[in-house]
DOMAR-489238 format. One record per residue: residue number from 1; x, y, z of N, C-alpha, C in turn. Coordinates in steps of 0.2 Angstrom, whole numbers. Layout:
// DOMAR-489238
   num     nxx     nyy     nzz    caxx    cayy    cazz     cxx     cyy     czz
   NUM       X       Y       Z       X       Y       Z       X       Y       Z
...
//
This chain:
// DOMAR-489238
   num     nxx     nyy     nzz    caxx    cayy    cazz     cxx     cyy     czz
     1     -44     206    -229     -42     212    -233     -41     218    -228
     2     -35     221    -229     -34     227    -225     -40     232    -224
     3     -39     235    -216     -47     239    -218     -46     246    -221
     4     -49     250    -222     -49     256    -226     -45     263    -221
     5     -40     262    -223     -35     270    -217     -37     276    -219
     6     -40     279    -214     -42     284    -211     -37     292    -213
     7     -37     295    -214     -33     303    -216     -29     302    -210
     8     -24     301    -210     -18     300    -206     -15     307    -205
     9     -14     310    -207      -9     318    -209      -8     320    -205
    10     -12     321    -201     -10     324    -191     -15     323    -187
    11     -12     318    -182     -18     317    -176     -22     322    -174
    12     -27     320    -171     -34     328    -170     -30     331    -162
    13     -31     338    -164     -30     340    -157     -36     342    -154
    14     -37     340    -148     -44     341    -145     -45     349    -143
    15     -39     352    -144     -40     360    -140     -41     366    -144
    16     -48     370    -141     -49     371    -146     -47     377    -149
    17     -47     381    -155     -45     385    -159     -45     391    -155
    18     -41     395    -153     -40     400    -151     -38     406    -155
    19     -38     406    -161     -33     410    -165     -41     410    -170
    20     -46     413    -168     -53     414    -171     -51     424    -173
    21     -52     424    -180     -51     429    -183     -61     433    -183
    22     -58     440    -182     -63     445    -179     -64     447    -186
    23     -72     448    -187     -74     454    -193     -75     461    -192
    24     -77     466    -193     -80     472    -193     -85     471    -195
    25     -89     472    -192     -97     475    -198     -96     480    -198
    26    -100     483    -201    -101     489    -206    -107     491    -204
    27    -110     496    -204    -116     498    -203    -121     499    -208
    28    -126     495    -206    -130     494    -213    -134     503    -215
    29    -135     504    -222    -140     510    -220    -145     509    -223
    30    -148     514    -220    -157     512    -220    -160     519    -221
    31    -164     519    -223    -169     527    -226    -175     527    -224
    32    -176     532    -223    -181     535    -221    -188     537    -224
    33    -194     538    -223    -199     540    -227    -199     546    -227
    34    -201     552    -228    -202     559    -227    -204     561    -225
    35    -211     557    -223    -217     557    -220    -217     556    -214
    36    -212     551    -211    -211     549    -202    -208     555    -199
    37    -212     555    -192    -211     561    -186    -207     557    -182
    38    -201     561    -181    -197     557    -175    -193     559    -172
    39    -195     560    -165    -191     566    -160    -187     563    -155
    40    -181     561    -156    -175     558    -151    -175     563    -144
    41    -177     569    -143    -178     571    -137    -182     568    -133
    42    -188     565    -135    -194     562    -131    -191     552    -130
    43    -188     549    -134    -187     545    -134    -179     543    -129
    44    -177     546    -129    -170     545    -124    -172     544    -118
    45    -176     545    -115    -177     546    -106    -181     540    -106
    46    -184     535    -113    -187     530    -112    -182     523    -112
    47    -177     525    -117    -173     521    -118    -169     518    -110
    48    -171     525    -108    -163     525    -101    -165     521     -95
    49    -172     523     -95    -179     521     -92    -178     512     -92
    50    -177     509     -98    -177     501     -98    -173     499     -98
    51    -165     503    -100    -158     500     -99    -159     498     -92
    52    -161     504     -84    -158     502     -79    -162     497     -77
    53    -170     495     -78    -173     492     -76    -172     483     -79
    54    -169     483     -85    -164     478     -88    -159     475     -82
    55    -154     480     -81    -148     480     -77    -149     477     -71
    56    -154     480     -67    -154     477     -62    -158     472     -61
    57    -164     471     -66    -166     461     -62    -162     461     -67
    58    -157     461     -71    -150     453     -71    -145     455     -65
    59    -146     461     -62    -140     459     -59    -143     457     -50
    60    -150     458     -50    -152     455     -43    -153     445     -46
    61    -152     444     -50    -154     436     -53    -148     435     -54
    62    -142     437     -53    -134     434     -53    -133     434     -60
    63    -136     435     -65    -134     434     -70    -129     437     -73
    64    -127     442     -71    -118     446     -75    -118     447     -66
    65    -110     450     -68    -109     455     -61    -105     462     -65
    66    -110     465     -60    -108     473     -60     -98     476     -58
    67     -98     470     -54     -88     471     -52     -86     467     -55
    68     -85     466     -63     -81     463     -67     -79     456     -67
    69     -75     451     -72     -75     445     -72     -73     441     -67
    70     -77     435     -66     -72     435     -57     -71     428     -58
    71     -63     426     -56     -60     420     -56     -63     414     -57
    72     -65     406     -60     -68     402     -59     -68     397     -54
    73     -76     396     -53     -77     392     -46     -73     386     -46
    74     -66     385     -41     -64     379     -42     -68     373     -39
    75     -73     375     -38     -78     367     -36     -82     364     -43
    76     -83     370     -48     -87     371     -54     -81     365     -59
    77     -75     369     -56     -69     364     -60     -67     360     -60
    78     -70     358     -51     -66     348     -54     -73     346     -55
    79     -78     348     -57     -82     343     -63     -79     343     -71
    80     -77     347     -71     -76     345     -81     -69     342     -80
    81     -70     337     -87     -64     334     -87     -58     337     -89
    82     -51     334     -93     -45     338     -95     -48     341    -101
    83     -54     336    -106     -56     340    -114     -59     344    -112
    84     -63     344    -104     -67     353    -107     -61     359    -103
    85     -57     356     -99     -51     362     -97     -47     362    -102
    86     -49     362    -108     -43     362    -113     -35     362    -113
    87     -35     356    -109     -30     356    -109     -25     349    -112
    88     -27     345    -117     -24     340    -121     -27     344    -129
    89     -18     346    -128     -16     350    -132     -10     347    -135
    90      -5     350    -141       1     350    -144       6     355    -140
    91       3     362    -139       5     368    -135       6     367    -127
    92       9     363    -126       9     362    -118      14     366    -114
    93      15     371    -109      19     371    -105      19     368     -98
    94      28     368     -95      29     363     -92      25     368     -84
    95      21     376     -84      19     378     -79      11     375     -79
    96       9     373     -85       2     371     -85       0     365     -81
    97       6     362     -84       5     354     -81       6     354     -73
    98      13     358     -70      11     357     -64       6     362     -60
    99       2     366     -64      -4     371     -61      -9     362     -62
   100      -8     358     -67     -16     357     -67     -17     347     -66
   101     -10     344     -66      -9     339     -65     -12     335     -59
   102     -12     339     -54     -17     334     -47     -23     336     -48
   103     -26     340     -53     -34     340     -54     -37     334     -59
   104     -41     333     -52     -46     327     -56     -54     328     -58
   105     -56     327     -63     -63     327     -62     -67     322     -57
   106     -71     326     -54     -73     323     -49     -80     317     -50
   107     -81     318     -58     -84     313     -58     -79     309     -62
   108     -78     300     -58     -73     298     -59     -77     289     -61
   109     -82     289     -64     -83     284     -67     -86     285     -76
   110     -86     292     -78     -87     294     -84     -81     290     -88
   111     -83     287     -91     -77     285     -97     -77     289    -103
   112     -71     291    -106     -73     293    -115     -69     288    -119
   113     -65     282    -115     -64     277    -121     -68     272    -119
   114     -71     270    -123     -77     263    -121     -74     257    -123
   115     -69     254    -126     -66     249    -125     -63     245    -119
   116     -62     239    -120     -58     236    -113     -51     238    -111
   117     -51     240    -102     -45     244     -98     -42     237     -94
   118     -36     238     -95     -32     234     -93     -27     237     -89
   119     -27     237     -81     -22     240     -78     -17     238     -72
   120     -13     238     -76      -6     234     -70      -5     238     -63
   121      -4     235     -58      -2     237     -53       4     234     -49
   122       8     237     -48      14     236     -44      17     234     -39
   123      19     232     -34      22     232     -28      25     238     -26
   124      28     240     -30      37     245     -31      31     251     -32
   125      27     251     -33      23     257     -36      17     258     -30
   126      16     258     -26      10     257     -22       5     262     -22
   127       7     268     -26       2     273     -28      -5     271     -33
   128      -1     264     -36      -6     261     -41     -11     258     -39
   129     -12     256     -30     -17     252     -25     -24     256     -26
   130     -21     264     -24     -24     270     -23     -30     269     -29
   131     -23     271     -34     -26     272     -41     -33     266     -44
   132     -31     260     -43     -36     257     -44     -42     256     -42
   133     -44     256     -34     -51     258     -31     -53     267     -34
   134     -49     270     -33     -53     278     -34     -54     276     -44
   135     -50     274     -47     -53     273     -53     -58     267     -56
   136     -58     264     -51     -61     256     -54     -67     257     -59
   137     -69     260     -58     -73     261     -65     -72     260     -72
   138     -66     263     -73     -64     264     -78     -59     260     -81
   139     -58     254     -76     -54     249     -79     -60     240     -80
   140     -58     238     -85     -62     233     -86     -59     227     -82
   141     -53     224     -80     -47     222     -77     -41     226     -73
   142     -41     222     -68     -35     228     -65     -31     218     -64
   143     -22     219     -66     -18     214     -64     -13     217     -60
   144     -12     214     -53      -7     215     -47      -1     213     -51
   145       5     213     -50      12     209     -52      13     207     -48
   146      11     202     -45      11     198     -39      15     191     -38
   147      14     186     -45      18     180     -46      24     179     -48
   148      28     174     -46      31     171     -51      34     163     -51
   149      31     158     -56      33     151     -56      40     152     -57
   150      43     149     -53      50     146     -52      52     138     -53
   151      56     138     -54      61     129     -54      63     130     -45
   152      63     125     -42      65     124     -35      70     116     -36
   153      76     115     -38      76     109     -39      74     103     -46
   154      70      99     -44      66      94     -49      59      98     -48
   155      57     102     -43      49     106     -42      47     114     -43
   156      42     114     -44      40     120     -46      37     123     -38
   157      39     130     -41      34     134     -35      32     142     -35
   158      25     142     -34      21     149     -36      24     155     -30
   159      30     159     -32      30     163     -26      27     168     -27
   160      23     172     -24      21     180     -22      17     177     -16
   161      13     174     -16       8     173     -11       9     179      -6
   162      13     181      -2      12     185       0       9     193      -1
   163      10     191      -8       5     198     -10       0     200      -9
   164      -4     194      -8     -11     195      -9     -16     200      -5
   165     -22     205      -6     -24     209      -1     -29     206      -3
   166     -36     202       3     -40     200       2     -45     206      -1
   167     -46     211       5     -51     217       7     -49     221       0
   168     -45     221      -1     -42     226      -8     -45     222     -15
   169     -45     217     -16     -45     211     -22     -52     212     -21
   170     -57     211     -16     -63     210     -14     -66     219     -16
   171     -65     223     -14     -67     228     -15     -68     230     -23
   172     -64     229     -27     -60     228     -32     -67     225     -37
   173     -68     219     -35     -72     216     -39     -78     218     -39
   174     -79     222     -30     -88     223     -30     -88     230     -35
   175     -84     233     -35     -83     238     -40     -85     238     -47
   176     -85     231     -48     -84     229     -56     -80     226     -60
   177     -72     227     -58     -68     228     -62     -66     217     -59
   178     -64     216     -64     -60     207     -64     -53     208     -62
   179     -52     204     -58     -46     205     -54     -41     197     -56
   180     -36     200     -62     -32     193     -64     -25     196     -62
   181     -22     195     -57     -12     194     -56      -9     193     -62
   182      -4     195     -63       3     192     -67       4     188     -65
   183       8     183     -67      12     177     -67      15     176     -70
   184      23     177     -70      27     176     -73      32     166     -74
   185      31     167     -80      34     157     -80      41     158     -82
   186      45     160     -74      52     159     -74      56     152     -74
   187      53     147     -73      54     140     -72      58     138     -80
   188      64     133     -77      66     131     -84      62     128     -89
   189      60     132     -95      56     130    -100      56     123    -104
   190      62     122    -104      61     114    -106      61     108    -101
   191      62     111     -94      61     106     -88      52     105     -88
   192      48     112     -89      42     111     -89      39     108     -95
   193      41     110    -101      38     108    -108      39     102    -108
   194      42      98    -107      45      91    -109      45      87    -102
   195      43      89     -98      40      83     -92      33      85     -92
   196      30      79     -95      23      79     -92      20      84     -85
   197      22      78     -82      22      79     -75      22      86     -74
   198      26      91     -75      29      98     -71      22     101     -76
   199      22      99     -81      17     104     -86       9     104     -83
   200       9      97     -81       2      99     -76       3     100     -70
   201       8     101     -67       9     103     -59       9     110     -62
   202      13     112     -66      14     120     -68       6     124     -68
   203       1     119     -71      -5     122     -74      -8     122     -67
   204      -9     116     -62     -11     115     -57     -12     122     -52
   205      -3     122     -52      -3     128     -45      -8     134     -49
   206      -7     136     -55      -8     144     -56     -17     144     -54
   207     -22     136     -59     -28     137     -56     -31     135     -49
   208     -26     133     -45     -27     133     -38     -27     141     -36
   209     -22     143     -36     -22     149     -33     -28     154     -36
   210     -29     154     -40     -36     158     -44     -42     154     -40
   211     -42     148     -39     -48     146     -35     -47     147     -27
   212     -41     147     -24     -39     150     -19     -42     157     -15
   213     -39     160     -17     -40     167     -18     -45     170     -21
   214     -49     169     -26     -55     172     -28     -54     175     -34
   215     -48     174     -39     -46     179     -43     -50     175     -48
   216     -51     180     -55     -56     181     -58     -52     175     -65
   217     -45     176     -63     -42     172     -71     -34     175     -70
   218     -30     173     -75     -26     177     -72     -23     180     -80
   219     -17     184     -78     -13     186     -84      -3     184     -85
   220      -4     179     -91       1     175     -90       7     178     -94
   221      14     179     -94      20     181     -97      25     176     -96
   222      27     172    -103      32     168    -105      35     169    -111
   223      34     173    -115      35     173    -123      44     175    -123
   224      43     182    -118      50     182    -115      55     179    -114
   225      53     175    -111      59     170    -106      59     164    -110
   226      55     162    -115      54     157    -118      62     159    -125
   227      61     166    -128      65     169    -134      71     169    -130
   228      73     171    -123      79     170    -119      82     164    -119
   229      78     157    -117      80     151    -118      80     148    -124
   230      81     152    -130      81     146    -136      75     143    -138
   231      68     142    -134      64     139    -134      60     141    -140
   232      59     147    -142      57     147    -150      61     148    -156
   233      69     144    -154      71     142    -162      69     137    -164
   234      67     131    -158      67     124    -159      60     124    -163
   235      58     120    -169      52     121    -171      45     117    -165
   236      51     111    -165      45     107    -158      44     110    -151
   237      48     113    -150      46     116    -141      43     123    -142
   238      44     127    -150      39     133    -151      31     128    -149
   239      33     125    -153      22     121    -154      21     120    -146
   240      26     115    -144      24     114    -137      23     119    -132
   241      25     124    -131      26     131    -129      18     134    -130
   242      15     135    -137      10     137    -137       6     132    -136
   243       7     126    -136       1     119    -134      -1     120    -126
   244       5     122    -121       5     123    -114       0     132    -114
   245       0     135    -119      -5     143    -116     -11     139    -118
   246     -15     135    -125     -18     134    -124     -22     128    -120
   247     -17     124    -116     -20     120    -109     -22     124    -104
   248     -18     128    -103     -19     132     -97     -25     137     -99
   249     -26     138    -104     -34     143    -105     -39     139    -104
   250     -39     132    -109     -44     129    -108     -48     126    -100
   251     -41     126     -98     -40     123     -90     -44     129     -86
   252     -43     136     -87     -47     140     -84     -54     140     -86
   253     -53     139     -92     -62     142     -94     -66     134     -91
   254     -63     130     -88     -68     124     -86     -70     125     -81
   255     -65     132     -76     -66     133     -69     -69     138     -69
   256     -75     137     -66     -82     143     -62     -77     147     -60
   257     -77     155     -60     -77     160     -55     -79     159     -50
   258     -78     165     -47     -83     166     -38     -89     170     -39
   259     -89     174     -44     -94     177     -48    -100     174     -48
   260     -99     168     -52    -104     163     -54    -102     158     -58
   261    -106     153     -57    -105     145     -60    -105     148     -67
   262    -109     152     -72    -110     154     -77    -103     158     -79
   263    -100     160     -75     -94     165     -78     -87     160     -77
   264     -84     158     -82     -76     155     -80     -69     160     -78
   265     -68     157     -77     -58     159     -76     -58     162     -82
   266     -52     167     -84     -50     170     -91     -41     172     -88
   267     -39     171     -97     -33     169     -97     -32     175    -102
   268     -28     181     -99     -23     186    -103     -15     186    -105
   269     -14     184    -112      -9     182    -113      -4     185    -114
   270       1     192    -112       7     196    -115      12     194    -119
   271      11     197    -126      14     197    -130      20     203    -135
   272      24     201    -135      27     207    -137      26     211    -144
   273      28     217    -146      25     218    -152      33     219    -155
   274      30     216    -163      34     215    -167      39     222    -169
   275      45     220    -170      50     229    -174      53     226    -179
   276      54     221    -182      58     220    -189      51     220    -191
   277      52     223    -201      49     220    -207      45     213    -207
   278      51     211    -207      52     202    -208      53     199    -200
   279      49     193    -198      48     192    -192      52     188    -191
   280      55     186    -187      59     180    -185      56     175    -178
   281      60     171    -177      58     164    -171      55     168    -167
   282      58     173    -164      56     176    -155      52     181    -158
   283      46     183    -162      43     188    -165      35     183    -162
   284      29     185    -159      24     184    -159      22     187    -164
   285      19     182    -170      16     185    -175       7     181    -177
   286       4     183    -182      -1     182    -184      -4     177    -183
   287       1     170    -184      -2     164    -184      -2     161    -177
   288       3     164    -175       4     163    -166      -4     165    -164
   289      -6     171    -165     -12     174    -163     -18     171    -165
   290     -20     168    -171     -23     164    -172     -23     156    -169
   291     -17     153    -167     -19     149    -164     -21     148    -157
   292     -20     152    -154     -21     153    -148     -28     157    -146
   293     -30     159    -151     -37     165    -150     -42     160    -146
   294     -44     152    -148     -50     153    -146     -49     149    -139
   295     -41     150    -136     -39     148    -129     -39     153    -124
   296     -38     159    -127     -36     163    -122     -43     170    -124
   297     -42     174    -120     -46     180    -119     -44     186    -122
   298     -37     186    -121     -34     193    -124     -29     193    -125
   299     -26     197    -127     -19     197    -127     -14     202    -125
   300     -10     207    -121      -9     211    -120      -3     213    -123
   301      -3     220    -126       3     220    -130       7     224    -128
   302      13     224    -129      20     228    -127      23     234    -130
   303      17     238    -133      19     242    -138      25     250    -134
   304      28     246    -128      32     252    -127      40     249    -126
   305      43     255    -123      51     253    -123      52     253    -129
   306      52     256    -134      54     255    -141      62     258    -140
   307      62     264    -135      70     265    -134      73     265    -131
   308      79     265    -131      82     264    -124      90     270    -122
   309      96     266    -119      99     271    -118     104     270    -124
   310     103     266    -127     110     265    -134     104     269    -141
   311     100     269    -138      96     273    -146      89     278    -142
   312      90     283    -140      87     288    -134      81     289    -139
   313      76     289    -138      69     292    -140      64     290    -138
   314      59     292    -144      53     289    -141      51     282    -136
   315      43     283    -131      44     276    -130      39     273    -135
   316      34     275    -138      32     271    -142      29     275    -148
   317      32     277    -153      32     281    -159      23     277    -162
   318      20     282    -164      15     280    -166      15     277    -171
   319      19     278    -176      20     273    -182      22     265    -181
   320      25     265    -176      27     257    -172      21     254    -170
   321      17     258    -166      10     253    -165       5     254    -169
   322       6     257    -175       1     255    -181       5     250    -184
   323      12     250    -186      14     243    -189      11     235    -185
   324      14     237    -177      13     232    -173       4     230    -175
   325      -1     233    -175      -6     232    -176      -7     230    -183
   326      -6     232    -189      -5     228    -195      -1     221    -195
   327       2     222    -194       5     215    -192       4     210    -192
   328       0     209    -184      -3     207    -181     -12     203    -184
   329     -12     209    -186     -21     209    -189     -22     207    -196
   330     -17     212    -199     -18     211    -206     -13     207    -211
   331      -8     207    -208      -3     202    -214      -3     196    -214
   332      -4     194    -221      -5     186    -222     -12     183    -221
   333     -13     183    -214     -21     179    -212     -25     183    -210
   334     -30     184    -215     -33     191    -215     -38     190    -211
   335     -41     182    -207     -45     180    -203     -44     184    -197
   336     -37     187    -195     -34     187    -188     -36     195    -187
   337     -41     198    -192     -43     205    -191     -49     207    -188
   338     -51     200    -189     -57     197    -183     -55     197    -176
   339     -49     196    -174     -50     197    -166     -46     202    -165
   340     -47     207    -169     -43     215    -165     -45     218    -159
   341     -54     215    -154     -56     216    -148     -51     212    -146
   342     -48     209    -147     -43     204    -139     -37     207    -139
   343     -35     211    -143     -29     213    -143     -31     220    -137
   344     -27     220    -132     -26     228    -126     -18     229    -127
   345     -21     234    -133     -14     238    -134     -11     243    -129
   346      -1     242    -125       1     243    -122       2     249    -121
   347       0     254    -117       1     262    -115       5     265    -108
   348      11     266    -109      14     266    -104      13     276     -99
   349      13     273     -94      12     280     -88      20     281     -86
   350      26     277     -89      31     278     -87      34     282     -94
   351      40     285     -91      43     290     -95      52     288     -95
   352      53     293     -99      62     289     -99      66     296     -98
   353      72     296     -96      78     302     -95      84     299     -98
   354      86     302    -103      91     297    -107      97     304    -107
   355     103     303    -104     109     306    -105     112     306    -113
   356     110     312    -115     115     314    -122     122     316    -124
   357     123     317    -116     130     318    -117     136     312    -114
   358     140     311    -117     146     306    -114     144     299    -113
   359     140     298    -120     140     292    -120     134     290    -118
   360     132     282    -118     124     281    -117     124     280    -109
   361     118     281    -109     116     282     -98     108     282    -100
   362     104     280     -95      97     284     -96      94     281     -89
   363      87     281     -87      85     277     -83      76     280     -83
   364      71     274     -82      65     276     -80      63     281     -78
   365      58     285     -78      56     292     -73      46     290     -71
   366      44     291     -67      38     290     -65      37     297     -66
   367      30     297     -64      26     305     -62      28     311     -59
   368      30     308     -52      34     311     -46      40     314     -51
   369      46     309     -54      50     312     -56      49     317     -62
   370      47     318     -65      43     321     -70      44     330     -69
   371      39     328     -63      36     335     -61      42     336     -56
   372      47     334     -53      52     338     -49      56     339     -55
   373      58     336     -62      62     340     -68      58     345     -70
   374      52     346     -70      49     353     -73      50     358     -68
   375      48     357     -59      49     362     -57      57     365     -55
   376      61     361     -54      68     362     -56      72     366     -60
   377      69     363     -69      72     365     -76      66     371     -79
   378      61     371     -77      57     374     -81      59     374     -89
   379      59     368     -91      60     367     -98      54     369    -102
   380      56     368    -110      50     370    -114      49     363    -118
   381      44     362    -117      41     358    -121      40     355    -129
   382      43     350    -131      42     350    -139      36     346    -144
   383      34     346    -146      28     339    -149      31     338    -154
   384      36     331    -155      36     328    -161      30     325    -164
   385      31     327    -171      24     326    -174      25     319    -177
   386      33     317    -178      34     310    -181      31     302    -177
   387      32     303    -170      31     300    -165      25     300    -161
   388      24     309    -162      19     310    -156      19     309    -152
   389      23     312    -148      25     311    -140      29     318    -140
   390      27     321    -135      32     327    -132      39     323    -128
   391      40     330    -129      50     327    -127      52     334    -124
   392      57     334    -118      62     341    -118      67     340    -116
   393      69     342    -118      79     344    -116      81     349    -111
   394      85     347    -106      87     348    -100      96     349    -101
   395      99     352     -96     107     351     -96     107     352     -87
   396     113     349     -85     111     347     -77     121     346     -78
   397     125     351     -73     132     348     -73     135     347     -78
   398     134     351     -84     138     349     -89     132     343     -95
   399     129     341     -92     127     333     -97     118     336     -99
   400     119     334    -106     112     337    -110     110     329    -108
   401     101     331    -107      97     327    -105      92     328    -109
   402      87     320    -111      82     319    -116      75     317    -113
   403      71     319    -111      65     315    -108      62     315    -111
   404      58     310    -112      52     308    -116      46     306    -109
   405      40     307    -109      36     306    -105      28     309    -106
   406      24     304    -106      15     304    -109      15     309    -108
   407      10     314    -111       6     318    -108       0     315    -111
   408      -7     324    -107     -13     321    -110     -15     322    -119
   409     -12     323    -123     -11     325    -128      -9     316    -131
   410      -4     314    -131       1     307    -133      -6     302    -131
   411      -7     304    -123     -11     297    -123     -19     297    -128
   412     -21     303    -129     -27     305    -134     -26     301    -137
   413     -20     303    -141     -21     300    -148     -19     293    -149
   414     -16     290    -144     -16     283    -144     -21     280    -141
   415     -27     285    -139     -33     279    -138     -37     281    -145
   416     -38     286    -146     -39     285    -154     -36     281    -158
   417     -32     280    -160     -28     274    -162     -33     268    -160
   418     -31     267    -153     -35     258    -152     -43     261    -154
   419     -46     264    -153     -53     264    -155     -54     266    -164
   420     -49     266    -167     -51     266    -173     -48     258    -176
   421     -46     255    -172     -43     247    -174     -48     243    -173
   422     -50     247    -166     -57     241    -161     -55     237    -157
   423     -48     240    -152     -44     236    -148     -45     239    -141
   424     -45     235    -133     -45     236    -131     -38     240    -127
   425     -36     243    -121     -27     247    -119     -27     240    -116
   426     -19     242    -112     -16     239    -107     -14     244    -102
   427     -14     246     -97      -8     251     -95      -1     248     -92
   428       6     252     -92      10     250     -89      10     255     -86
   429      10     258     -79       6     255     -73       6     261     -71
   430      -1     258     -67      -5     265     -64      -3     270     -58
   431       2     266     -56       5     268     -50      10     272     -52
   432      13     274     -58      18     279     -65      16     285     -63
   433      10     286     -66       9     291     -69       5     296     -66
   434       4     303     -68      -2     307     -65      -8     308     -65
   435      -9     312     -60     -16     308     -56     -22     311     -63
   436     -19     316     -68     -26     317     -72     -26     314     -76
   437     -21     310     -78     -21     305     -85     -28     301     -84
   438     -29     299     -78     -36     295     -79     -43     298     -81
   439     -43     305     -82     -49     309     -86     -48     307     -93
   440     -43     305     -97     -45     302    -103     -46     298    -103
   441     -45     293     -99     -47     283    -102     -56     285    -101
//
């Protein structure tokens, strides 16, 4: 049964009320007896007598200062995070963001989502390296994009190998956080499903390499490339397709970590989130979920890129990842609302710049890019309340521009989201985004 929805009408803004309306008092009156002696000439020089004696032990105890309000301690201020600098808000300007976006609180292992973090890291992005040691706390997982199975001929082959950083990985884990790579299954999908042989050489290399190297399990992407080669109209190569995720999970969970004999391999599975009503072949749906739940660990979902340059907006409209999440959980097999802790719903640190004028154009923007458009345009800021995501409009040369890109405001309410489902995040990637978005996970 669906679970019970929540007052939906407008996401909570964490910042607080400012527009606090002032009373008057009035002065009470009070009477006298007729009988009371009472001489304000004898009583004033006592009065005066205790203000100044007041005044100065507070002001030798530092407790006020006698020279007015004085600017806040910037060392006071990288301990609070962005909810106590108020500043994940709807009301954002583009001058706040670049006064306040390289401040981090300095205590950097406080979490305020407790659920499980998921956080990609990039080559292309090496800022994300950074990010993962000074954050490691905060992420329950961190995955490198380090592989990818290939066809070489009649043979398979695992390239990235050279990715690998021992000292980085190792550090990584003394920290806490499980260290599983991406591995992408670009190899012909019916040369591996339909040969034995390649399907346990396929399975082979990935659990060598995790017992190689020391990783913790990995995180595998095929669903994609599987819906690009036809592989999910065919009813029999769809079964066999999810038959090969669950060998490979089971295949990891038989293999010890390096953690400990008691801890196995884990297997995070990337699946895309549903956008038609009605699902069709290449749509990971419910029962897909269900089958494979008690093969794999998680799932990691793709709730971004909703737009692109032929249809400019949002990248993930919050309506999109509550359907994605109904979906998934609640249509048809109502069993499948039981594993909404495996689902790590997708949260992107990238942004987009999409050309309005003269046709379709757009391209990604990371952080860096972001902040050189504000301090260039000094744009104003919009919060659509349909989507939930800020957005501004730019003109550059003649040509109107559309950006869409997180703030800390967007990402609030999408971890409120996942923690009102019971689902762990994903990030798309740490290496993106600005250095304070990590005050709210």
């Amino acid at each position: 049964m669906p679970p019970r929805r929540r007052d939906r009408r407008r996401p909570r803004d964490p910042s607080p009320d400012t527009s606090r309306s002032s009373t008057a008092a009035s002065p009470s009156s009070s009477s006298h007896s007729s009988g009371s002696r009472f001489r304000p000439a004898l009583l004033a020089p006592l009065l005066l007598l205790l203000l100044f004696l007041v005044v100065a032990a507070l002001h030798f105890t530092g407790r006020i200062s006698l020279t007015g309000p004085q600017p806040q301690n910037p060392q006071r201020r990288k301990n609070l995070s962005v909810y106590e600098r108020g500043l994940v808000k709807r009301a954002v300007s583009a001058s706040e963001i670049l006064a306040e976006h390289a401040t981090v609180s300095v205590n950097r292992s406080r979490r305020h989502f407790r659920n499980p973090v998921l956080a990609y890291v990039t080559p292309w992005n090496s800022k994300g390296y950074d990010m993962a040691k000074l954050f490691s706390a905060k992420f329950s997982y961190i995955s490198p994009v380090w592989y990818d199975l290939k066809s070489d001929g009649d043979k398979l082959v695992l390239e990235g190998q050279h990715n690998f950083d021992s000292r980085w990985v190792s550090e990584l884990q003394s920290n806490g956080s499980l260290v599983l790579p991406r591995v992408v299954l670009e190899a012909f999908p019916r040369v591996v499903l339909l040969k034995k042989k390649l399907w346990k050489k396929a399975i082979d290399l990935i659990v060598s390499e995790c017992r190689d190297k020391g990783y913790d399990g990995v995180v595998l992407e095929s669903w994609s490339r599987w819906a690009a080669y036809g592989v999910l109209d065919d009813p029999e190569l769809r079964n066999m397709a999810l038959q090969f995720v669950k060998h490979l999970g089971k295949t990891l969970h038989f293999t010890s970590s390096n953690l400990s004999t008691h801890h196995h391999l884990e297997l995070i599975y990337v699946i895309p989130a549903p956008r038609m009503k009605e699902l069709n072949n290449h749509d990971f749906g419910p029962e897909d979920l269900l089958q494979l739940a008690d093969s794999v660990d998680g799932f990691s979902l793709m709730t971004y890129d909703f737009s692109g340059p032929q249809n400019p907006g949002p990248s993930a409209p919050l309506s999109w990842i509550r359907y994605s999440l109904e979906t998934l959980l609640t249509a048809k097999v109502s069993a499948s609302h039981g594993h909404s802790h495996m689902i790590f719903l997708g949260i992107n640190f990238y942004g987009n710049d999409f050309l309005l004028s003269k046709g379709d154009g757009g391209h990604a923007i990371t952080g860096r890019d972001f902040i050189y458009l504000l301090e260039k345009y000094k744009p104003s800021l919009q919060w659509d309340e349909k989507s939930s995501e800020h957005f501004f409009v730019y003109s550059d040369k003649g040509l109107r521009h559309a950006v869409f890109y997180p703030t800390l405001m967007s990402l609030s309410v999408r971890l409120d989201e996942a923690q009102y489902w019971g689902t762990g995040i994903s990030i798309w990637e740490i290496g993106q985004g600005l250095d304070y978005f990590f005050d709210v996970l």
